[in-house]
C-alpha angles and dihedrals in degrees: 000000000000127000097014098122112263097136091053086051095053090042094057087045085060104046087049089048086047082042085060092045102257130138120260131185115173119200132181092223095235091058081042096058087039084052088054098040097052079049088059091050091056094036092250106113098102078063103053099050090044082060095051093047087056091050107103088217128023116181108205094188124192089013115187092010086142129007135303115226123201102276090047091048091053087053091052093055092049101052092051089049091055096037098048124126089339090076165027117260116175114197122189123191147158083217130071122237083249085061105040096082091056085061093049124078089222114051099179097059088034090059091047094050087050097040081057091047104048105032086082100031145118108222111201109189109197120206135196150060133323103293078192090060094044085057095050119133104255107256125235114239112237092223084057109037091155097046100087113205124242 
């Protein structure tokens, strides 16, 4: 679900992994893929992913909110190779893994990206309602403007 708290998870994991010296880069998937996909255009993306794959922890956050197409699915692919068993890769996502290659144009590659990632991993499922509507503003009830509430 929305709102429950996954990318602050993520983001405390990371300061404790930066508290014992390691390197963090934190990433919302879709400015990830941009990112990638500006890199294509200049010939750099070998490099890029090459980067990513030397971070210690990479935080792909909100990953599969909207669809991978084939190129972003390749990415994907690539960073998990590179990344895999050398190093920490945190995902967050309102979507489960099941659900991930229903949101890739390539299911295969997608299925082998997520097989890598989740054969070693710790899968955390958290659960409840909207931590962003807990935190509203109260609202002022239109029969009462001048009552403020507490």
């Amino acid at each position: 679900p929305v709102g429950v708290g996954k990318t602050h998870l993520a983001t405390a994991l990371g300061h404790m992994a930066i508290r014992r010296r390691h390197t963090v880069q934190f990433a919302r998937s879709d400015k990830l893929f941009t990112r990638l996909r500006a890199a294509r255009l200049d010939n750099t993306v070998d490099t890029e992913i090459r980067r990513l794959a030397t971070i210690d922890v990479l935080i792909i956050d909100d990953f599969a909110l909207r669809p991978l197409g084939a190129t972003e699915t390749s990415d994907f692919y690539e960073i998990i190779v590179e990344r895999h068993r050398t190093k920490t890769t945190i995902v967050t996502s309102n979507r489960e893994p099941a659900e991930w290659l229903t949101m890739t144009a390539d299911t295969l590659l997608a299925q082998s990206a997520i097989d890598r990632l989740t054969a070693t991993a710790h899968t955390l499922v958290v659960e409840g309602p909207s931590y962003r509507q807990r935190t509203r503003p109260a609202q002022l009830d239109p029969d009462h403007p001048d009552e403020h509430p507490q």
